[in-house]
Steps between C-alpha positions, in 0.01 A plus 500: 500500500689817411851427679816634290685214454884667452629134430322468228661848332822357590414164348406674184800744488782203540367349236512775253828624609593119427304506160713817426823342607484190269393667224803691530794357575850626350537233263245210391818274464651538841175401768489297824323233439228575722451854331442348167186280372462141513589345140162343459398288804552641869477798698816743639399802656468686200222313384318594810470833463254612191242196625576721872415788306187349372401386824560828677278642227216272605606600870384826445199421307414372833443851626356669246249248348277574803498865434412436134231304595333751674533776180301224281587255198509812243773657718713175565463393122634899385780464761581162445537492140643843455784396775548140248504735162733774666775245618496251238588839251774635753681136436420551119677836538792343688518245200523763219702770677683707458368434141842577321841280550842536339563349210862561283549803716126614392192520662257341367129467600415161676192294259176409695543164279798425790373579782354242803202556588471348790678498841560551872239756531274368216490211731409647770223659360369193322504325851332824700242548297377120449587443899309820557189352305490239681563528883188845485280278253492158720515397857806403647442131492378539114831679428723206644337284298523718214907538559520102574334481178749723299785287679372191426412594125798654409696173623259300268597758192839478581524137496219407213593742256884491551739280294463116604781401778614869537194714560668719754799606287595798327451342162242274630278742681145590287527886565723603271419328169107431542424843731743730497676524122161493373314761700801736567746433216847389481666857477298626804662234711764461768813342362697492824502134507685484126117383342215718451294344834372814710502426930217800517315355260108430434525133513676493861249799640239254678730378835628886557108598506503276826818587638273887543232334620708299769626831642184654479379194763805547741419890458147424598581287777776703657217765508226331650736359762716790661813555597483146694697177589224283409527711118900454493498135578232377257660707248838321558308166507317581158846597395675143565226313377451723131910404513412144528238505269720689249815257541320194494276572174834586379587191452263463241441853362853638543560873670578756200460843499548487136192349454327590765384225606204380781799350707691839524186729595466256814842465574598910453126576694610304810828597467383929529261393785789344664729764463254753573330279813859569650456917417196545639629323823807708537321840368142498620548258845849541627525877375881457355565729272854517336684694207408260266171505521454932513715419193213270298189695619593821303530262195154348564326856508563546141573141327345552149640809441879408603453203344425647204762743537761248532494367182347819318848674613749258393371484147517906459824503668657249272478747209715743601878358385791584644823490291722147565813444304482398135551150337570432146462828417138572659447735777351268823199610696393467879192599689519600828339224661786255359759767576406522864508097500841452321692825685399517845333099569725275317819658668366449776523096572645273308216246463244692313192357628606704784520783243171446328337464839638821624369712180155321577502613860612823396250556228245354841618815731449764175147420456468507926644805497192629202236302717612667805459831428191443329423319841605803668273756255227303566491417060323174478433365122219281495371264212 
């Protein structure tokens, strides 16, 4: 089956122009609620998007594993593992740069000794290359009972090895003090959460390996069945019944993105096919096509590299300092970034969630606008 599927480019774009937009917004302190994180346990909509991400990866896995087949085991390996090396460095990168930050109006260089290593991307390629292992090494059937197996396990781990009464917790989850601290070290850590305890981390990298694998499935399937009715409606069904699944087994392994757990790779996995069940219907059967969704496809012809460029920016951009008043004596600084925010958002409304949300839709259309032309030049960066 060699149909384009256009939904599926549009399904991947939205949700890295959404990745892009919450990792951006004007100021962490002023969010809607459902553009920030869960605490710990639930899901808003910003905790769907990177396991969306992961399953869009696995999506198009779907339609190139067959090709790599066909070049041999030597050639998939080279690919495969080159791919996993190249983007878990371009996170490493985006950890460390831009290698220098100001300290007492100096700039001084940035230690490796405090720098994470790992990370959105370093996830992503810790989950594509062990997903990629297994869905070309096994049969289809072997690799569901492989990724039941990683499920199941992982909620065993989680529950054995964390603290009696409170395994699920951020002080009583195992990863950090028996996995993570001790494999990856303390000052290589996220600290986001006001402990060292890293959400990217080794210890929570088994579930995210079959959130790739689940899109690599629904890729699969949406090949071998066409552009179709019959295709659309057992996706939907799958959909509401990996929901169920996800809720119900939530009762005893709670959703949390934080974690990662089992629980939230089958309740995010049903939730994409659900969402993009309802795409594919609109896109590929009824042929509506609107603004919006012209708008996401130039996004999902070059996600990894805008992406990348959307944080890689920022960080270079917030070295440059702009003169702002004095206090006590000392001459104030502002980058650009945080001068655009406070002098053209803020004045704007007077609730500044409004404010933040507008510099994060803002900062959405810039990197369009670099997508777009690249669109337009035909400049496609590929990983």
């Amino acid at each position: 089956m060699k149909e384009r599927f256009y939904s599926l480019d549009v399904f991947r774009g939205a949700t890295v122009a959404l990745m892009i937009m919450v990792n951006n917004p004007g100021s962490w302190t002023h969010i809607y609620a459902p553009l920030d994180h869960a605490k710990w346990v639930g899901c808003t909509p910003t905790d769907l998007v990177f396991p969306f991400f992961l399953f869009v990866v696995g999506n198009a896995m779907a339609f190139v594993i067959p090709r790599l087949r066909e070049a041999g085991s030597t050639a998939f390996l080279k690919k495969v593992i080159k791919r996993s090396i190249l983007i878990f460095a371009i996170g490493l990168f985006l950890n460390w740069c831009p290698f220098v930050e100001w300290h007492n109006n100096v700039l001084v260089f940035k230690p490796w000794h405090e720098v994470r290593i790992f990370g959105v991307l370093q996830r992503i390629a810790v989950a594509y290359l062990f997903a990629s292992l297994i869905v070309y090494f096994f049969k289809r059937k072997t690799t569901i009972i492989i990724s039941l197996i990683l499920l199941l396990g992982y909620w065993w781990l989680c529950y054995a090895l964390g603290t009696a009464g409170d395994p699920y917790s951020l002080q009583g989850w195992f990863g950090t003090r028996m996995v993570d601290m001790k494999i990856i070290g303390a000052n290589h850590m996220y600290r986001g959460e006001g402990v060292v305890f890293d959400p990217e981390g080794i210890a929570s990298s088994l579930a995210p390996i079959v959130q790739v694998i689940i899109g690599y499935l629904t890729g699969m399937f949406i090949r071998e069945k066409g552009k179709s009715y019959e295709m659309v409606t057992k996706l939907f069904v799958t959909a509401a019944i990996l929901l169920f699944i996800g809720a119900f087994w939530g009762q005893f392994f709670p959703i949390s993105k934080k974690i990662w757990t089992s629980t939230f790779v089958i309740y995010s996995s049903g939730m994409a096919m659900l969402i993009l069940s309802v795409i594919i219907y609109f896109i590929e059967l009824q042929h509506k096509h609107t603004l919006l969704d012209r708008f996401f496809n130039v996004f999902g012809k070059n996600p990894l590299f805008i992406f990348f460029l959307s944080g890689f920016l920022p960080r270079v951009i917030w070295l440059i300092r702009i003169p702002n008043g004095t206090a006590n004596g000392q001459q104030n600084f502002i980058n650009p970034l945080s001068w655009f925010y406070e002098n053209v958002c803020k004045p704007v409304f007077s609730n500044e969630n409004n404010s933040s949300l507008m510099y994060a839709l803002c900062f959405i259309v810039f990197m369009w606008v670099i997508v777009y032309f690249m669109d337009k030049k035909k400049i496609y960066i590929k990983v």
